[in-house]
C-alpha positions as CSV (number, residue, x, y, z in Angstrom):
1,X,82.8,68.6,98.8
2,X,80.9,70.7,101.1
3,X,77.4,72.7,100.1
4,X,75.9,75.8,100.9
5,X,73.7,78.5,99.8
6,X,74.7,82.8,100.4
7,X,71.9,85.3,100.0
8,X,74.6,88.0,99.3
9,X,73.9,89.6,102.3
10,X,76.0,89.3,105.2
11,X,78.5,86.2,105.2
12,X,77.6,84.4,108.3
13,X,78.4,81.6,108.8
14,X,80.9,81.3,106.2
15,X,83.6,83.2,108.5
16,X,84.0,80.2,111.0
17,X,84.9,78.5,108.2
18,X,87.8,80.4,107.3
19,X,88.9,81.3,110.8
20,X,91.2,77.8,111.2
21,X,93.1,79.0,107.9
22,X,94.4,82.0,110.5
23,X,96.1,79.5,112.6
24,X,98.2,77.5,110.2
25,X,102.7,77.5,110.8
26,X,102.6,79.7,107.2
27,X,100.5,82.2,105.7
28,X,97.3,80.4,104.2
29,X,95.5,81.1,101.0
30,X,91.9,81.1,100.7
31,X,90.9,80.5,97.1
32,X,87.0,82.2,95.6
33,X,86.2,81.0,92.2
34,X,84.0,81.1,89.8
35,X,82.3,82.7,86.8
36,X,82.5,86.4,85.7
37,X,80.0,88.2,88.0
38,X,78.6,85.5,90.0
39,X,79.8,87.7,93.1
40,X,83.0,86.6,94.0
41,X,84.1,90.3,94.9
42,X,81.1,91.0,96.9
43,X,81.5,87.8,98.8
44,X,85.6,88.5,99.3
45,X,85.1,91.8,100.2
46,X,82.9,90.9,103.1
47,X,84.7,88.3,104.1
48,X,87.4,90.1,104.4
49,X,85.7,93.4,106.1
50,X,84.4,90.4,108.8
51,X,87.3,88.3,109.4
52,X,89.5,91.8,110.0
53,X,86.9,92.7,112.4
54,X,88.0,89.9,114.4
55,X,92.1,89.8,113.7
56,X,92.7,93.4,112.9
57,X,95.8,93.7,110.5
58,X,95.5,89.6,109.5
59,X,93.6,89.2,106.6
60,X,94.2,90.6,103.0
61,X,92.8,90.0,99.5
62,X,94.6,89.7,96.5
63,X,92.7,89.4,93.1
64,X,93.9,87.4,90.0
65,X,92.0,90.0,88.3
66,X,95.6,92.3,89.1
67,X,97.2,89.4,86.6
68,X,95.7,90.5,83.5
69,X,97.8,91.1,80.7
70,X,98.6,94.6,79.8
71,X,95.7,96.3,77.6
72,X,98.5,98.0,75.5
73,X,100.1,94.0,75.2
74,X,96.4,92.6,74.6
75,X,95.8,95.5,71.6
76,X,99.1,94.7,69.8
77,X,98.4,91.3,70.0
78,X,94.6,91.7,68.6
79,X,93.3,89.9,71.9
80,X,91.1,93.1,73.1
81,X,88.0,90.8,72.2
82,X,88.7,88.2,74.2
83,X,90.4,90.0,77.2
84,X,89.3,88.3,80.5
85,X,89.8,84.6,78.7
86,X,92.4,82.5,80.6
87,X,95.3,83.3,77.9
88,X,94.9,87.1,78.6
89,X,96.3,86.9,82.5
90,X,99.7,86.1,83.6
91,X,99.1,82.5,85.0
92,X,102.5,82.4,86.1
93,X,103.1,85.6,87.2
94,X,99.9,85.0,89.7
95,X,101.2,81.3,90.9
96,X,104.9,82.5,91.6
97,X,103.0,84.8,94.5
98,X,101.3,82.5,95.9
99,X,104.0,80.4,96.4
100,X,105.7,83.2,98.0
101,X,103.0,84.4,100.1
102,X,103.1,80.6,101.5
103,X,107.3,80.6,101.6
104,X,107.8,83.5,103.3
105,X,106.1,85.9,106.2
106,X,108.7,89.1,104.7
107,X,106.1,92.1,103.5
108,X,105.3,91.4,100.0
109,X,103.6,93.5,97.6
110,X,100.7,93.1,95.4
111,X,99.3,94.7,91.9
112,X,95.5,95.7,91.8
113,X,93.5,95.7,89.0
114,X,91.1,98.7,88.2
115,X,88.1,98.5,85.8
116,X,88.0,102.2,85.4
117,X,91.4,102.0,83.1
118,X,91.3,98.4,82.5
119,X,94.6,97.8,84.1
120,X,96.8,96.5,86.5
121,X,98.9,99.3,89.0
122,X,102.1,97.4,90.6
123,X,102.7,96.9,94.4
124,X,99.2,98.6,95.6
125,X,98.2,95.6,98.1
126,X,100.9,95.4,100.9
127,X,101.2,92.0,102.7
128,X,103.1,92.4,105.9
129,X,104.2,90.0,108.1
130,X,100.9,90.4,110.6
131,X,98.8,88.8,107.6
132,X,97.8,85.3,108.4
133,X,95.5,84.7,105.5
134,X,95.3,86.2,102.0
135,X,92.1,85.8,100.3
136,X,92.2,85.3,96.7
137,X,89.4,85.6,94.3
138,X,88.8,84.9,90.2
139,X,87.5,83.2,87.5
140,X,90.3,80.5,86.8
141,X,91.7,79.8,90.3
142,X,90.2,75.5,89.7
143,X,90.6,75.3,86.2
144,X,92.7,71.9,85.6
145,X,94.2,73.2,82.8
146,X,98.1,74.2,82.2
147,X,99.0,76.9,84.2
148,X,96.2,76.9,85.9
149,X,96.4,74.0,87.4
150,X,99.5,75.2,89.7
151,X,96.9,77.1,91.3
152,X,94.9,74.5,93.2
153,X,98.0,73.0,95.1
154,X,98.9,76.7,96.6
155,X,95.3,77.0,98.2
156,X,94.6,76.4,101.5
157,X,91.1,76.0,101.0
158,X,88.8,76.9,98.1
159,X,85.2,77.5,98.1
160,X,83.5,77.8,94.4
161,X,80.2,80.3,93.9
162,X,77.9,79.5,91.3
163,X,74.6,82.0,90.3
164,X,72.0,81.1,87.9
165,X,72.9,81.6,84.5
166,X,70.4,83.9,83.6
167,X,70.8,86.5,86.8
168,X,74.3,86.0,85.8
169,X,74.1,87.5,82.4
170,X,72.1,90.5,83.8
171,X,74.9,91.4,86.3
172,X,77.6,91.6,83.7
173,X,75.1,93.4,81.5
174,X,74.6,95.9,84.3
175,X,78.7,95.9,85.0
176,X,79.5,96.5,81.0
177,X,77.2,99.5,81.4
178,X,78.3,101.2,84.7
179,X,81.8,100.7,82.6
180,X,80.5,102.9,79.6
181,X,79.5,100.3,77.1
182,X,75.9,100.9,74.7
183,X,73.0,98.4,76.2
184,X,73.8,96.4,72.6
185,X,77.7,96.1,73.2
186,X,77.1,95.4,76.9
187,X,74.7,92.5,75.6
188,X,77.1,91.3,73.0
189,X,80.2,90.9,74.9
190,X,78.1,89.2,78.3
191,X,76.7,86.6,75.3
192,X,79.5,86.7,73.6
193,X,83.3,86.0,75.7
194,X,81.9,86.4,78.6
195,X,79.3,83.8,78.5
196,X,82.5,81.4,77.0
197,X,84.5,82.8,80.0
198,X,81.2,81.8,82.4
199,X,80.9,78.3,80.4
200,X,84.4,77.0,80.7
201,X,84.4,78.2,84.6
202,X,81.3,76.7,85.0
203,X,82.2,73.1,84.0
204,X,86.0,73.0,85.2
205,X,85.7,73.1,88.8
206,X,88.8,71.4,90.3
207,X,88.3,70.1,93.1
208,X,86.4,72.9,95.4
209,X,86.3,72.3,99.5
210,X,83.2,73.9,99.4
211,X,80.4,74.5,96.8
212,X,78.5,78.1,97.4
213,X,74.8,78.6,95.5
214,X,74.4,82.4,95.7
215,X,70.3,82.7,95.9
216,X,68.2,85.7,96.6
């Protein structure tokens, strides 16, 4: 395993590293883990915004966030609590597109998840058959755990970011309240699921290509 550190600014020179994965005989999958708001989406999103840059229409991101259970599903069930813990996404549902973004170069479609309604909206990311790489990004996308663990095998490559714990917590503090939450619900929940959530990420990495250390 591979180290290196990212200031969050700018992603050079971590694009050269993901400009093989273009030239592969099937679509490849670039996998982003790691813990709840250690800046996986920041990190994706510029990758992503570079790498197009250089292969207009080739490169797409796709977010396990978009396989969360249904809120309505998670509320009957009494899992509201806990939502964002690996039993509250669709495992499955996630690993059977990967395997058919690697099967196939047809135009597949994609769900997206949105934080504003805390839900998922069906067949919002297009993949058409230009797209070379898909960039995934998430929280459980290493663990070794059943399902999860069909993940690992359908990546091309996958890169893990870790933050320090304690800038770590103030980011999903500051995320809970740009969502609505009180400062004492936003607290509760970052030290509360989330920080279990951050934990179990934290110490199941499976097998990562290369480790990331985000630093200021």
């Amino acid at each position: 395993m591979e180290r290196t550190t990212w200031t969050g600014v700018g992603v050079e020179p971590l694009p050269a590293r993901a400009l093989p994965l273009l030239d592969r005989n099937h679509r490849s999958v670039l996998g982003l883990a790691g813990a709840p708001a250690s800046g996986k989406s920041t990190l994706t999103t510029q990758l992503v915004a570079e790498l197009q840059a250089r292969h207009p229409g080739a490169v797409v991101s796709v977010g396990m966030d978009a396989f969360h259970i249904g809120h309505r599903i998670l509320a009957e069930r009494g899992q509201e609590s806990i939502k964002g813990a690996p039993e509250t996404f669709d495992a499955l549902g996630y690993v059977a597109l990967l395997e058919r973004i690697r099967s196939t170069s047809d135009t597949l479609y994609a769900p997206e998840f949105h934080r504003e309604i805390e839900d998922s909206i069906a067949h919002e990311v297009e993949i058409s058959p230009a797209v070379r790489l898909v960039v995934t990004e998430g929280n459980y996308l290493l663990l070794p755990q059943h399902p999860w663990a069909a993940v690992r095998p359908l990546l091309d490559a996958a890169w893990f970011l870790h933050l320090d714990i304690a800038e770590r917590q103030r980011r999903m503090v500051e995320r809970r309240l740009r969502y609505g939450n009180t400062l004492e619900v936003a607290t509760a929940m970052t030290l509360g699921s989330d920080e279990a959530n951050a934990q179990l990420v934290d110490a199941e990495q499976n097998s990562p290509d290369l480790w990331i250390e985000l630093t200021d």
